[in-house]
Every structure is written in structure tokens, then in C-alpha cells.
PDB file with one MODEL, atoms N, CA, C and O in Angstrom:
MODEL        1
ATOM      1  N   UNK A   1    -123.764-142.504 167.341  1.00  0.00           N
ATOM      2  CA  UNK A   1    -123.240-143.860 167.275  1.00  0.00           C
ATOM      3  C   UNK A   1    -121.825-143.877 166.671  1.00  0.00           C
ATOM      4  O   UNK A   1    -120.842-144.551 166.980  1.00  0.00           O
ATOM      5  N   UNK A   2    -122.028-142.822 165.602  1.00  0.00           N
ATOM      6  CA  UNK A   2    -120.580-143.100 164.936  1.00  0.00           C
ATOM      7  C   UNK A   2    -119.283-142.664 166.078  1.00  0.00           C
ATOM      8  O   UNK A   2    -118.160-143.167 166.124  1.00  0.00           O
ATOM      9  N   UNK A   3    -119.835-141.592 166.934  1.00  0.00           N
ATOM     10  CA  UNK A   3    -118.799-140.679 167.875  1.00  0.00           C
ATOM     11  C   UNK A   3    -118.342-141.950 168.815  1.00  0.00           C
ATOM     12  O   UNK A   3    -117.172-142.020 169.190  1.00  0.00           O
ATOM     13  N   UNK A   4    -119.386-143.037 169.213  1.00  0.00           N
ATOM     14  CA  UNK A   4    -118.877-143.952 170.115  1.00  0.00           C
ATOM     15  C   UNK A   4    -117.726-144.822 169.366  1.00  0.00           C
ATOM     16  O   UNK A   4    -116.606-145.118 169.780  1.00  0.00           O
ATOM     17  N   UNK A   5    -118.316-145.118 168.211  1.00  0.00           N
ATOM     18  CA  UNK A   5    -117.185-146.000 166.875  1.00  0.00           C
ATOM     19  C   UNK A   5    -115.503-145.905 167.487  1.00  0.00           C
ATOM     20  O   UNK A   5    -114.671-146.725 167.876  1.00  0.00           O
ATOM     21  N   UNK A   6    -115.568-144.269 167.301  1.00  0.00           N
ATOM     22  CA  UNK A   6    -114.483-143.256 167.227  1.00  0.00           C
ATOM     23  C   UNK A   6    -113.796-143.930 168.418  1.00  0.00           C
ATOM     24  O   UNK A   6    -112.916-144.784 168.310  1.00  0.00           O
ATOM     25  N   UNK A   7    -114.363-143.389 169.726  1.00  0.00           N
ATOM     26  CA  UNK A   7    -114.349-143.234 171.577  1.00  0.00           C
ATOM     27  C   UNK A   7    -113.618-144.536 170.856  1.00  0.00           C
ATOM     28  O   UNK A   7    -112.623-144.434 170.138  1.00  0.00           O
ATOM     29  N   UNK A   8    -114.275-145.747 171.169  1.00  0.00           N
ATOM     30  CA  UNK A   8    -113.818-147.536 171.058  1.00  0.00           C
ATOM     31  C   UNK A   8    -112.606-147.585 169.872  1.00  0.00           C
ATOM     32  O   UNK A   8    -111.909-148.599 169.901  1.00  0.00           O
ATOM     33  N   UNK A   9    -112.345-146.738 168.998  1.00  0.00           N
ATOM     34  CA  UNK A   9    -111.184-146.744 168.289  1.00  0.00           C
ATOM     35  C   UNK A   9    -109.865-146.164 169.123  1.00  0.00           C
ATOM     36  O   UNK A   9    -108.660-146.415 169.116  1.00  0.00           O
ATOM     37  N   UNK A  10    -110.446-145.561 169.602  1.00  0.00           N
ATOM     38  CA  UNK A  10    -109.231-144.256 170.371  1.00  0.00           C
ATOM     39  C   UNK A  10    -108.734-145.426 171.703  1.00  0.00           C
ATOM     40  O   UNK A  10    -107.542-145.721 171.794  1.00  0.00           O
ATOM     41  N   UNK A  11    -109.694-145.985 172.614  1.00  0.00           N
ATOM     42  CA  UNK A  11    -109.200-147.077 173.641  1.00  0.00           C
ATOM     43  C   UNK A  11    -108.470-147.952 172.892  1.00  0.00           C
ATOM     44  O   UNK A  11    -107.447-148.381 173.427  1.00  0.00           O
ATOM     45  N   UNK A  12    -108.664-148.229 172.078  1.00  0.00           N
ATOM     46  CA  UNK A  12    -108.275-149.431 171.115  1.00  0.00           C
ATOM     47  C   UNK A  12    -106.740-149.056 170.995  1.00  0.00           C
ATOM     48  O   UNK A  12    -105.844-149.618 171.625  1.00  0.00           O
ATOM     49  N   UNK A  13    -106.582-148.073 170.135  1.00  0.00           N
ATOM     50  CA  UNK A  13    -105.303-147.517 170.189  1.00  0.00           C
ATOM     51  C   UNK A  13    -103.843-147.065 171.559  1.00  0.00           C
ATOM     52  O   UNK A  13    -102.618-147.144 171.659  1.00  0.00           O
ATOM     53  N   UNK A  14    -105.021-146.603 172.349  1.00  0.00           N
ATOM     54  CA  UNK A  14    -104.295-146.340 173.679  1.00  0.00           C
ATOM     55  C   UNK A  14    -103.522-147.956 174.411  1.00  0.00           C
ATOM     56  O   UNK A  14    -102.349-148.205 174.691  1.00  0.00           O
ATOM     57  N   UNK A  15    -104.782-148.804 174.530  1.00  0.00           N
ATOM     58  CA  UNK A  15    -104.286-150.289 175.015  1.00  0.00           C
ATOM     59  C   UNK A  15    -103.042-150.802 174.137  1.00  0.00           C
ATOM     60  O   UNK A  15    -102.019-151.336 174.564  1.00  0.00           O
ATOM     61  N   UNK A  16    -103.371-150.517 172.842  1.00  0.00           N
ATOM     62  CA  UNK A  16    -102.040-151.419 171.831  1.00  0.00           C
ATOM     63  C   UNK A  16    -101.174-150.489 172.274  1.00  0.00           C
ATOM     64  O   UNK A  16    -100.174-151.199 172.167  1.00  0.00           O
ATOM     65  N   UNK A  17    -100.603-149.103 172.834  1.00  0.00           N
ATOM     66  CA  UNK A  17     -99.665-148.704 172.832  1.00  0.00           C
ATOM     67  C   UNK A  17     -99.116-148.753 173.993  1.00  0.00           C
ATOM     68  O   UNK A  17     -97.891-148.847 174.073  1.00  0.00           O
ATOM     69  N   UNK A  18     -99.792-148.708 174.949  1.00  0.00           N
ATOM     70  CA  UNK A  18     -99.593-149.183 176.303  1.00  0.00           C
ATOM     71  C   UNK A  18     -99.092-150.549 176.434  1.00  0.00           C
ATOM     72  O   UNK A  18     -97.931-150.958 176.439  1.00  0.00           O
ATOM     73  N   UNK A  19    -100.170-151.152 176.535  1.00  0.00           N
ATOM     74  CA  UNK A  19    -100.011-152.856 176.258  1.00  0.00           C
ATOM     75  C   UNK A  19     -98.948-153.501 175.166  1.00  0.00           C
ATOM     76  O   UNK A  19     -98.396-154.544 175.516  1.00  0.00           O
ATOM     77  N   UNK A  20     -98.722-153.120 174.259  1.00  0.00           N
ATOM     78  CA  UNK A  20     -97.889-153.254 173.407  1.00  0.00           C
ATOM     79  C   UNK A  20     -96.439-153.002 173.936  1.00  0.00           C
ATOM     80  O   UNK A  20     -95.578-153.879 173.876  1.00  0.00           O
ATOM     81  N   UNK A  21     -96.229-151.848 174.419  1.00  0.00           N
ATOM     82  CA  UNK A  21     -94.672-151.760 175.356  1.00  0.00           C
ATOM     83  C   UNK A  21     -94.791-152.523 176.098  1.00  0.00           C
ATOM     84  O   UNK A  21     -94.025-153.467 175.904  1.00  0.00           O
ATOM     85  N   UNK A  22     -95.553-152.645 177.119  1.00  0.00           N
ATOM     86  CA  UNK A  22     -95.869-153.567 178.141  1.00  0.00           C
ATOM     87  C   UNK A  22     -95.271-155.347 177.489  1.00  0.00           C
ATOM     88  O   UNK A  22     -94.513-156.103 178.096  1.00  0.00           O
ATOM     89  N   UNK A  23     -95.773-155.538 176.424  1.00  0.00           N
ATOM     90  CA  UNK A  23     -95.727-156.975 176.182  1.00  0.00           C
ATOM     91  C   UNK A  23     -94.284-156.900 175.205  1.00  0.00           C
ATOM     92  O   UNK A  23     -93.733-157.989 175.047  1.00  0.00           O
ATOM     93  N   UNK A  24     -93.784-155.973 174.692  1.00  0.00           N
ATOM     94  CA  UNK A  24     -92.449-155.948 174.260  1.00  0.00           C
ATOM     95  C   UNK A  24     -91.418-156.004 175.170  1.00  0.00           C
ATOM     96  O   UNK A  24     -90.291-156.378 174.846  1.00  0.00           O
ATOM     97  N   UNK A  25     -91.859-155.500 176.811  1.00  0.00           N
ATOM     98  CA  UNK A  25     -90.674-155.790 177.154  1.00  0.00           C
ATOM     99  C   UNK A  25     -90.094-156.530 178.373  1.00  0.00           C
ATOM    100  O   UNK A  25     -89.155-156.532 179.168  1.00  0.00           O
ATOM    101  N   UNK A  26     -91.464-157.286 177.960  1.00  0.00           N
ATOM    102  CA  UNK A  26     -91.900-158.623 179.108  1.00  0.00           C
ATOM    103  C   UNK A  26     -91.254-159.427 177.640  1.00  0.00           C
ATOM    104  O   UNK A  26     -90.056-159.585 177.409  1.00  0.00           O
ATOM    105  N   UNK A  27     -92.206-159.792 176.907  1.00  0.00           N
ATOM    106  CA  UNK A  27     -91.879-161.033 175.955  1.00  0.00           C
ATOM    107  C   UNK A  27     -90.575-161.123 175.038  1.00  0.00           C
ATOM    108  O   UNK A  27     -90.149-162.161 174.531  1.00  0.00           O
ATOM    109  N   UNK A  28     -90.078-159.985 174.929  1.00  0.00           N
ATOM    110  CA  UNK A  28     -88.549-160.109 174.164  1.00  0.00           C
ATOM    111  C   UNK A  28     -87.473-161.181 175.439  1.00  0.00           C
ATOM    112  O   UNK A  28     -86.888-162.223 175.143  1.00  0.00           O
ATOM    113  N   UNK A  29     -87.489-160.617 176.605  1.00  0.00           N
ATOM    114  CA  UNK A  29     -86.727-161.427 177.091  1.00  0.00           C
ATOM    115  C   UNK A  29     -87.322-162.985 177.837  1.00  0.00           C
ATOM    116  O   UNK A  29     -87.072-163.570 178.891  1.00  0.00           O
ATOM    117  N   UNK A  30     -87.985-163.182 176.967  1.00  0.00           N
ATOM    118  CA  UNK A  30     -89.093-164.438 177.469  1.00  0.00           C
ATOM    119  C   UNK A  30     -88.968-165.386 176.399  1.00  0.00           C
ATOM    120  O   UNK A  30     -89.307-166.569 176.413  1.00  0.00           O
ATOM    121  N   UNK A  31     -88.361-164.628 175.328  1.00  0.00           N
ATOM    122  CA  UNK A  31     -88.302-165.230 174.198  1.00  0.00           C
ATOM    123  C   UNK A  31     -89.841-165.424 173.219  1.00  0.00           C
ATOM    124  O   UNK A  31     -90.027-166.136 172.232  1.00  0.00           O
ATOM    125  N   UNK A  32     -90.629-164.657 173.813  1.00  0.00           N
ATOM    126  CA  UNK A  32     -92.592-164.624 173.123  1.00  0.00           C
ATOM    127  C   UNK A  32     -91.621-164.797 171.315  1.00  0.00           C
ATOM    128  O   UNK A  32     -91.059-163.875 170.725  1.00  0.00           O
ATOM    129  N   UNK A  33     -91.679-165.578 171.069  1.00  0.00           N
ATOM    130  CA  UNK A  33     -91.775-165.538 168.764  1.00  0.00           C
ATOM    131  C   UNK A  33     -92.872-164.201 168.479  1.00  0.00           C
ATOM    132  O   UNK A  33     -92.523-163.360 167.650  1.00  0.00           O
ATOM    133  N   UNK A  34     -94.094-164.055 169.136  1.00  0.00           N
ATOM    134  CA  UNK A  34     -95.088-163.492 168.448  1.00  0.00           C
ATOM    135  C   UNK A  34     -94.535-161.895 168.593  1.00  0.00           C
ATOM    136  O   UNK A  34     -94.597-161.262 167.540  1.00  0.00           O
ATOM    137  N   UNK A  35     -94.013-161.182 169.746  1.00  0.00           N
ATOM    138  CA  UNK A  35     -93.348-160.205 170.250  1.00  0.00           C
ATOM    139  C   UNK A  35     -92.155-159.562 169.064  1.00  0.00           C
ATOM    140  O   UNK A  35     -91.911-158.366 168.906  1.00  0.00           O
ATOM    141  N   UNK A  36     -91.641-160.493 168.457  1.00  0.00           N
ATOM    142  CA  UNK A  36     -90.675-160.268 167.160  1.00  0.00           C
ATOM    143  C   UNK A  36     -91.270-160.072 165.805  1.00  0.00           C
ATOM    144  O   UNK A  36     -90.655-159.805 164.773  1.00  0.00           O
ATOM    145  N   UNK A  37     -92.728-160.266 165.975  1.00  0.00           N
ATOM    146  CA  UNK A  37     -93.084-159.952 164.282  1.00  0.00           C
ATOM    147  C   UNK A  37     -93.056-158.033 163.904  1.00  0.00           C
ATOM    148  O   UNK A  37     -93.675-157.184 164.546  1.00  0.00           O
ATOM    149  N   UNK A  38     -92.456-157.869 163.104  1.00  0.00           N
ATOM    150  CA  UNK A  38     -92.068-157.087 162.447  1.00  0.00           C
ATOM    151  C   UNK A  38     -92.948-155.766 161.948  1.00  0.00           C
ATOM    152  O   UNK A  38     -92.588-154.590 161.895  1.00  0.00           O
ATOM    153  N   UNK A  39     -94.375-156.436 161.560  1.00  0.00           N
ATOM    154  CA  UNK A  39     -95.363-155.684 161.788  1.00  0.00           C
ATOM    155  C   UNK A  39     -95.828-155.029 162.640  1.00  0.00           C
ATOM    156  O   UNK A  39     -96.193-153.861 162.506  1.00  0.00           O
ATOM    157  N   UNK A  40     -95.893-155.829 163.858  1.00  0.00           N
ATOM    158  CA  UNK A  40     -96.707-155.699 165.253  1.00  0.00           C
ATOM    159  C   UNK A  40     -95.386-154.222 165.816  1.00  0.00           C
ATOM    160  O   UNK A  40     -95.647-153.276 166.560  1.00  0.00           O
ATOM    161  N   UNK A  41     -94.368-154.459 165.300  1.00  0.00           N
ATOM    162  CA  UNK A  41     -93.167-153.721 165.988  1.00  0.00           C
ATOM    163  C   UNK A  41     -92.829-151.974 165.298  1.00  0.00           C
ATOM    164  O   UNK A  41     -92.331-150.934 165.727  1.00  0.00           O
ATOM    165  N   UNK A  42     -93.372-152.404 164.163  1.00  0.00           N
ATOM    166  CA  UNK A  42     -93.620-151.362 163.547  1.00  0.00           C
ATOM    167  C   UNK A  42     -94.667-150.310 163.562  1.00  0.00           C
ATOM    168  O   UNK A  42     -94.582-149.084 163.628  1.00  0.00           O
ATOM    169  N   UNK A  43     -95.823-151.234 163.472  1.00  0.00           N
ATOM    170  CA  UNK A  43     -96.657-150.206 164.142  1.00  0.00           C
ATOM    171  C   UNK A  43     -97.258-150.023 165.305  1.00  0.00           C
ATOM    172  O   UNK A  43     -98.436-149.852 165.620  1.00  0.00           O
ATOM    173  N   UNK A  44     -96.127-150.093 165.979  1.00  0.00           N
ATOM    174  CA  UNK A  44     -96.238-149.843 167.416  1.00  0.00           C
ATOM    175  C   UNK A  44     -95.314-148.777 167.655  1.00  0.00           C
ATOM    176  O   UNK A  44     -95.521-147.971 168.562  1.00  0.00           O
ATOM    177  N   UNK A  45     -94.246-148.704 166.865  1.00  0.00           N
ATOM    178  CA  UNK A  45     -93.254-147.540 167.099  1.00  0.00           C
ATOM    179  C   UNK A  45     -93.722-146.383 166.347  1.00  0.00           C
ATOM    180  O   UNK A  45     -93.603-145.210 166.699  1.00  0.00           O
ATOM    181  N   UNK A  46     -94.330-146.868 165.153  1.00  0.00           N
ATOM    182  CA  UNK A  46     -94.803-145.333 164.239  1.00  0.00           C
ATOM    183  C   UNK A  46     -96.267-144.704 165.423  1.00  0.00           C
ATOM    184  O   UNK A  46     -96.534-143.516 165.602  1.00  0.00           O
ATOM    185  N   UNK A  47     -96.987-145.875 166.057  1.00  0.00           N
ATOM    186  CA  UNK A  47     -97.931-145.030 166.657  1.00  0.00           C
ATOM    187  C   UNK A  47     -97.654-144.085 167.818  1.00  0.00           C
ATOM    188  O   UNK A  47     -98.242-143.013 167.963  1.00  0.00           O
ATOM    189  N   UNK A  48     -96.562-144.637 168.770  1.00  0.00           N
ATOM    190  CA  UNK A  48     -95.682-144.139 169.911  1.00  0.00           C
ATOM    191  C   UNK A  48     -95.397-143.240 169.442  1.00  0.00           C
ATOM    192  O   UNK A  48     -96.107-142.348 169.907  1.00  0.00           O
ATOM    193  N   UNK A  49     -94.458-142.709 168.443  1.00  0.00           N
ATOM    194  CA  UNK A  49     -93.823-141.580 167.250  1.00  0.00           C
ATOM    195  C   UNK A  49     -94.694-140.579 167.397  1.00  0.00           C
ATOM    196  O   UNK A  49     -94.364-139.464 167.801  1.00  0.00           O
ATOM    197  N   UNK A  50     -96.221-141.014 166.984  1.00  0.00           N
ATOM    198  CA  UNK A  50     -97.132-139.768 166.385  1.00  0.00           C
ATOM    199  C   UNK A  50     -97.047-139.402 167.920  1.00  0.00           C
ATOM    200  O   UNK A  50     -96.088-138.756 168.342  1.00  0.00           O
ATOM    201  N   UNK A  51     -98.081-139.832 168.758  1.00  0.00           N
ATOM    202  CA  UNK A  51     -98.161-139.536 170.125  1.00  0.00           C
ATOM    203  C   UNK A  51     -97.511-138.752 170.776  1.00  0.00           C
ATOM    204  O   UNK A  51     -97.960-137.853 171.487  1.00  0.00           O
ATOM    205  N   UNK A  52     -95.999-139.125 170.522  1.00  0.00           N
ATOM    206  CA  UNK A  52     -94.954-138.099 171.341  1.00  0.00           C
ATOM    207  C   UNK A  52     -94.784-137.001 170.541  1.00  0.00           C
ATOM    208  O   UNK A  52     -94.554-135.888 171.013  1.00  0.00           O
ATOM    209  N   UNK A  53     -94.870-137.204 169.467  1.00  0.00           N
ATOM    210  CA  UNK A  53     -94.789-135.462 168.350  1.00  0.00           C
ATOM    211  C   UNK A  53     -95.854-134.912 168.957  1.00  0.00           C
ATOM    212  O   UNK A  53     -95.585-133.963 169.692  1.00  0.00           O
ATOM    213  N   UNK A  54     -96.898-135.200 168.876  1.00  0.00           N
ATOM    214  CA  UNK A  54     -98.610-134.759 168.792  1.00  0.00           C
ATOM    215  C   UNK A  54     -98.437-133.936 170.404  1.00  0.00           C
ATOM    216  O   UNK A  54     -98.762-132.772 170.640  1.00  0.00           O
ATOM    217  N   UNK A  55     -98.006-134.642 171.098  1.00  0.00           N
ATOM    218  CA  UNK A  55     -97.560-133.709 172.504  1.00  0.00           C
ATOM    219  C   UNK A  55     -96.558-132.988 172.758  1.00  0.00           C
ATOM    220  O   UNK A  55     -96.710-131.998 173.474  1.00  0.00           O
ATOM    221  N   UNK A  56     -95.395-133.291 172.267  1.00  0.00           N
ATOM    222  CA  UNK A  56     -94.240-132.296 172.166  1.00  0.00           C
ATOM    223  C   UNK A  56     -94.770-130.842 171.498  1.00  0.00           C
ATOM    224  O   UNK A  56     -94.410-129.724 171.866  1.00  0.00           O
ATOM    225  N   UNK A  57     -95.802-131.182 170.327  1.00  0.00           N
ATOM    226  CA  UNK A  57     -96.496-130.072 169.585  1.00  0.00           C
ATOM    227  C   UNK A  57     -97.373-129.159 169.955  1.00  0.00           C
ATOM    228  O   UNK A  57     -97.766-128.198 169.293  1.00  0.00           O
ATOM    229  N   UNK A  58     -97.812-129.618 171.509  1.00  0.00           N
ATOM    230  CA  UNK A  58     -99.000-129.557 172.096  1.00  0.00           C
ATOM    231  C   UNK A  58    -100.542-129.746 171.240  1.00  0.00           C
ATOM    232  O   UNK A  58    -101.398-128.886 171.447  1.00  0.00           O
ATOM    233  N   UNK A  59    -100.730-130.448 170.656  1.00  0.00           N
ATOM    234  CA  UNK A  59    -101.775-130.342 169.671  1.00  0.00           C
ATOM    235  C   UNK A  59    -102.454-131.834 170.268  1.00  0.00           C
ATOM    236  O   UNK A  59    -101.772-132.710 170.800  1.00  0.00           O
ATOM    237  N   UNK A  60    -103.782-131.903 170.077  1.00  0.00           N
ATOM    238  CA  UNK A  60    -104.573-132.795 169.967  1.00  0.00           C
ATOM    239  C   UNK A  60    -104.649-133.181 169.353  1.00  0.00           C
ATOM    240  O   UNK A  60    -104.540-132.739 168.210  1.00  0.00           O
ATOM    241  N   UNK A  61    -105.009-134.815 169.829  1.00  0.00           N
ATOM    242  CA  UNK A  61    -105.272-136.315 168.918  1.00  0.00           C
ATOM    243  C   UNK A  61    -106.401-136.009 167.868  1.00  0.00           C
ATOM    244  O   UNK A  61    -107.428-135.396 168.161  1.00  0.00           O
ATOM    245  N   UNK A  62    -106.126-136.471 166.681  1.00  0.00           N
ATOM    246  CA  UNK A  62    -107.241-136.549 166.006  1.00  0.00           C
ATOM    247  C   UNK A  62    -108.448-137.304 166.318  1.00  0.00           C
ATOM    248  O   UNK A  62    -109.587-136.893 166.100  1.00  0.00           O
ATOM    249  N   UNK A  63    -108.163-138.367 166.811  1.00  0.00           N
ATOM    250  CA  UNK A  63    -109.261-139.172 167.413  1.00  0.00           C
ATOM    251  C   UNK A  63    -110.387-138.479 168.422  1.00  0.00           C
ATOM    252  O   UNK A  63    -111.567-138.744 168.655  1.00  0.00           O
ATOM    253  N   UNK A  64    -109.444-137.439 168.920  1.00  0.00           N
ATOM    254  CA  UNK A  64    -110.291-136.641 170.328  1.00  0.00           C
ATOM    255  C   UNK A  64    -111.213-135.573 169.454  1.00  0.00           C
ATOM    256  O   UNK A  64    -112.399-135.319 169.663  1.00  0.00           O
ATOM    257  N   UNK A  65    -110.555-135.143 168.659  1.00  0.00           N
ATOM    258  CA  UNK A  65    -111.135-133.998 167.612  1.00  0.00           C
ATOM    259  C   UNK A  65    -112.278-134.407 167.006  1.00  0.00           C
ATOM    260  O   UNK A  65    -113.392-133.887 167.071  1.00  0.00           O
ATOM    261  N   UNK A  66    -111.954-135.306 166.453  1.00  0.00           N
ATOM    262  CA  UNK A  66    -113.016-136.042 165.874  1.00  0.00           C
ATOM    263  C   UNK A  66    -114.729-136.498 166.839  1.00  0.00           C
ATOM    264  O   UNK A  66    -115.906-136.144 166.905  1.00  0.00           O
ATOM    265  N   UNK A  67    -114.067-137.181 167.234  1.00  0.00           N
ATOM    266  CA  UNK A  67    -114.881-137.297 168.494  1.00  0.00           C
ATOM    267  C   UNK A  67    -115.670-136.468 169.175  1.00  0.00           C
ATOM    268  O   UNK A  67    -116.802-136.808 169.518  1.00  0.00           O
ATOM    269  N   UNK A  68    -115.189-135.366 169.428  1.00  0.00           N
ATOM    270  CA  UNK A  68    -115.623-134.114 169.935  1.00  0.00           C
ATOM    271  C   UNK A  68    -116.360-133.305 168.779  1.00  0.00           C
ATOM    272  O   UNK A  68    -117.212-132.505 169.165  1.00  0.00           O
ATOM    273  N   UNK A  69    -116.178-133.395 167.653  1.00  0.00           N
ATOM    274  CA  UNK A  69    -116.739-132.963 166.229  1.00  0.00           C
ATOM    275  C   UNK A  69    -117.881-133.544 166.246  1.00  0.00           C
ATOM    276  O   UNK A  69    -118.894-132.874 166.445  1.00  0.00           O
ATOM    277  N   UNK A  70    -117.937-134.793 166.058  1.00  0.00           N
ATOM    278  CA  UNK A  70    -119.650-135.926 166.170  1.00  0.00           C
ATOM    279  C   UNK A  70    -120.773-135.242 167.324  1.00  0.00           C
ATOM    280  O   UNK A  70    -121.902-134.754 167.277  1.00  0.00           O
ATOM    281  N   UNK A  71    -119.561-135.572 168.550  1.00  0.00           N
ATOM    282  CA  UNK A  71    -121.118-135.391 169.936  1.00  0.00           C
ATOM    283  C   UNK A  71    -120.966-133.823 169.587  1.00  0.00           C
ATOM    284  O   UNK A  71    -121.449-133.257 170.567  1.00  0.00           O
ATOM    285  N   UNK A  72    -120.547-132.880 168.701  1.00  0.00           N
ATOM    286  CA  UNK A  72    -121.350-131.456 168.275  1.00  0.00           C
ATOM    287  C   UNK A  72    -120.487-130.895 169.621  1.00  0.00           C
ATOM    288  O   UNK A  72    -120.646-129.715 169.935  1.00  0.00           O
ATOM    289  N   UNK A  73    -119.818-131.518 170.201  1.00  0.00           N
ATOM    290  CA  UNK A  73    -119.306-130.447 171.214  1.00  0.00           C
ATOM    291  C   UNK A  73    -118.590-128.999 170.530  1.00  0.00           C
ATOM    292  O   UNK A  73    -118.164-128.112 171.269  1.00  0.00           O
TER     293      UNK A  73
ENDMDL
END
């Protein structure tokens, strides 16, 4: 159960980073207010950041590790 937790954390993450560019660069020139909060912008760039290190590094997501640790794979 907990490994699924994980799985539904890891989509979770993928959509905000996806979706998140996606809606940054639709709603900045739309004028979206919510698109400019500071938070939302931040950690959206530190998560993009890890991602592209984490592959430039060739190394796997912790989330996948993890994940793969639970179901005992």
C-alpha cells in the first residue's frame, strides 16, 4: 500500500512539472494572477532543476527507487 502512496506521489509530481510549464506558459501571457505566485514558480523550477541533473547524471529518481524498494523488486 505504502509502494502505491509512493507510485501516486511520483504522478503527482510528473503532472505539476509538466502541467506546470504547460500552464506557465499559456497563463503568463494571459495575464492568469495565480501563474505569478512566487511559490508555485519556485517550486516548479527547483523540481525541473533536480530532474534535469538527476538525468544529465544518469541516475534514478528517488521516487522510482523507492518504489521499487517497497514492491521488494
Amino acid at each position: 500500500m505504502l509502494a502505491d502512496f509512493v507510485f501516486t506521489l511520483h504522478v503527482a509530481v510528473v503532472l505539476f512539472n509538466a502541467g506546470g510549464l504547460l500552464a506557465i506558459l499559456i497563463g503568463a501571457p494571459l495575464d492568469w494572477s495565480w501563474i505569478r505566485n512566487r511559490r508555485l514558480r519556485v517550486t516548479h523550477v527547483t523540481l525541473m532543476s533536480f530532474v534535469t541533473v538527476e538525468t544529465l547524471l544518469g541516475l534514478s529518481c528517488p521516487l522510482t527507487v523507492l518504489e521499487d524498494w517497497l514492491r521488494g523488486a
